[in-house]
C-alpha positions as MATLAB code, in Angstrom:
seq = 'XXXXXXXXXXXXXXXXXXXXXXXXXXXXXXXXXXXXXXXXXXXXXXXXXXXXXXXXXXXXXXXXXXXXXXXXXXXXXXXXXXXXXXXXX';
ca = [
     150.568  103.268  107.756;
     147.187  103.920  106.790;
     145.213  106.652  108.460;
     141.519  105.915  108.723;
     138.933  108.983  107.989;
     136.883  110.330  111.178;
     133.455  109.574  110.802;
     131.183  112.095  111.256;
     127.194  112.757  110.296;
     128.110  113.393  106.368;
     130.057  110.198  106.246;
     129.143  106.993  105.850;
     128.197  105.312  109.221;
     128.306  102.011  108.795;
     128.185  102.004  105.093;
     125.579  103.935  105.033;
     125.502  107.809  104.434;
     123.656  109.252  106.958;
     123.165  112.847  105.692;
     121.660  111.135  102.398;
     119.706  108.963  104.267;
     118.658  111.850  106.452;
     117.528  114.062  103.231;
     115.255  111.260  102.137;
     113.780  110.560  105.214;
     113.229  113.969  105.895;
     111.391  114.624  102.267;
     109.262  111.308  102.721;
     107.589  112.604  105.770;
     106.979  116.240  104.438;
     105.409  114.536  101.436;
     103.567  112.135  103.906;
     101.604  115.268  105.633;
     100.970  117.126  102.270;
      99.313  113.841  101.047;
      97.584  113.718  104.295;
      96.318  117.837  103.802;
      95.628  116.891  100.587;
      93.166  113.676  101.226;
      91.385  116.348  103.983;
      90.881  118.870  101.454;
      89.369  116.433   98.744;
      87.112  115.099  101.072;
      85.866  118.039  101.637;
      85.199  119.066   98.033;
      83.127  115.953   97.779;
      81.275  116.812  101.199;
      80.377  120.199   99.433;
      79.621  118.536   96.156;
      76.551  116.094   98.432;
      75.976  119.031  100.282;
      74.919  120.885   96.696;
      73.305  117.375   95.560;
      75.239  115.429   93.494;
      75.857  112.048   94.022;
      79.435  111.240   95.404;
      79.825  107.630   93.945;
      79.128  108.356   90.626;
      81.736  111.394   91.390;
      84.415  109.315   92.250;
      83.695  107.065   88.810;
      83.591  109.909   86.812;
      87.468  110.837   88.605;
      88.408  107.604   87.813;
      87.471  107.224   84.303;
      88.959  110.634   83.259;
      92.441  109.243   84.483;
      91.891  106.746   81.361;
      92.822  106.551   78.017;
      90.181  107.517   75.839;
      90.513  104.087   73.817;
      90.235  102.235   76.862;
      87.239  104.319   78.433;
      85.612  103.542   74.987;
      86.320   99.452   75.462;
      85.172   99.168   78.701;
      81.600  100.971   77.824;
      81.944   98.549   74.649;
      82.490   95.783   76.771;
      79.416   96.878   79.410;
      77.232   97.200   77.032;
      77.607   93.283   75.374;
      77.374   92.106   78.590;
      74.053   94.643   79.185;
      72.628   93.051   76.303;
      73.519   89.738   77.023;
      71.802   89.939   80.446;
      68.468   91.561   78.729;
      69.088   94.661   80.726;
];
């Protein structure tokens, strides 16, 4: 005769192991808040940067193009200038 195993929280619980499942769950939501602390402490760098004058649109660009490829940085201002040109502008 067969004996079946106990199940407790480190087994599987309806196929499912609930420890495991705990452990992500548990690193999800820590990374949740420090995303959240983190979002809080850029906006306040860009507060500080309007506070000291700069312009906080043209900041966020500027973030956003350094996260690109050179070569595609380069075809895009390529690109924005034929269609400058094209405009008359």
């Amino acid at each position: 005769m067969a004996v079946s195993p106990v199940e407790t929280d480190e087994t599987n619980t309806g196929g499912i192991a609930a420890d495991r499942l705990r452990s992500l769950v548990d690193r999800i939501e820590r990374l949740e808040e420090e995303r959240k602390a983190l979002g809080s402490d850029i906006k306040d760098i860009y507060a500080e940067a309007k506070s000291a004058g700069f312009d906080v649109k043209v900041l966020r660009q500027l973030i956003r193009i350094r996260k690109q490829e050179p070569a595609d940085v380069e075809e895009q201002e390529t690109m924005l200038d034929v269609y400058r040109r094209a405009l008359g502008m």
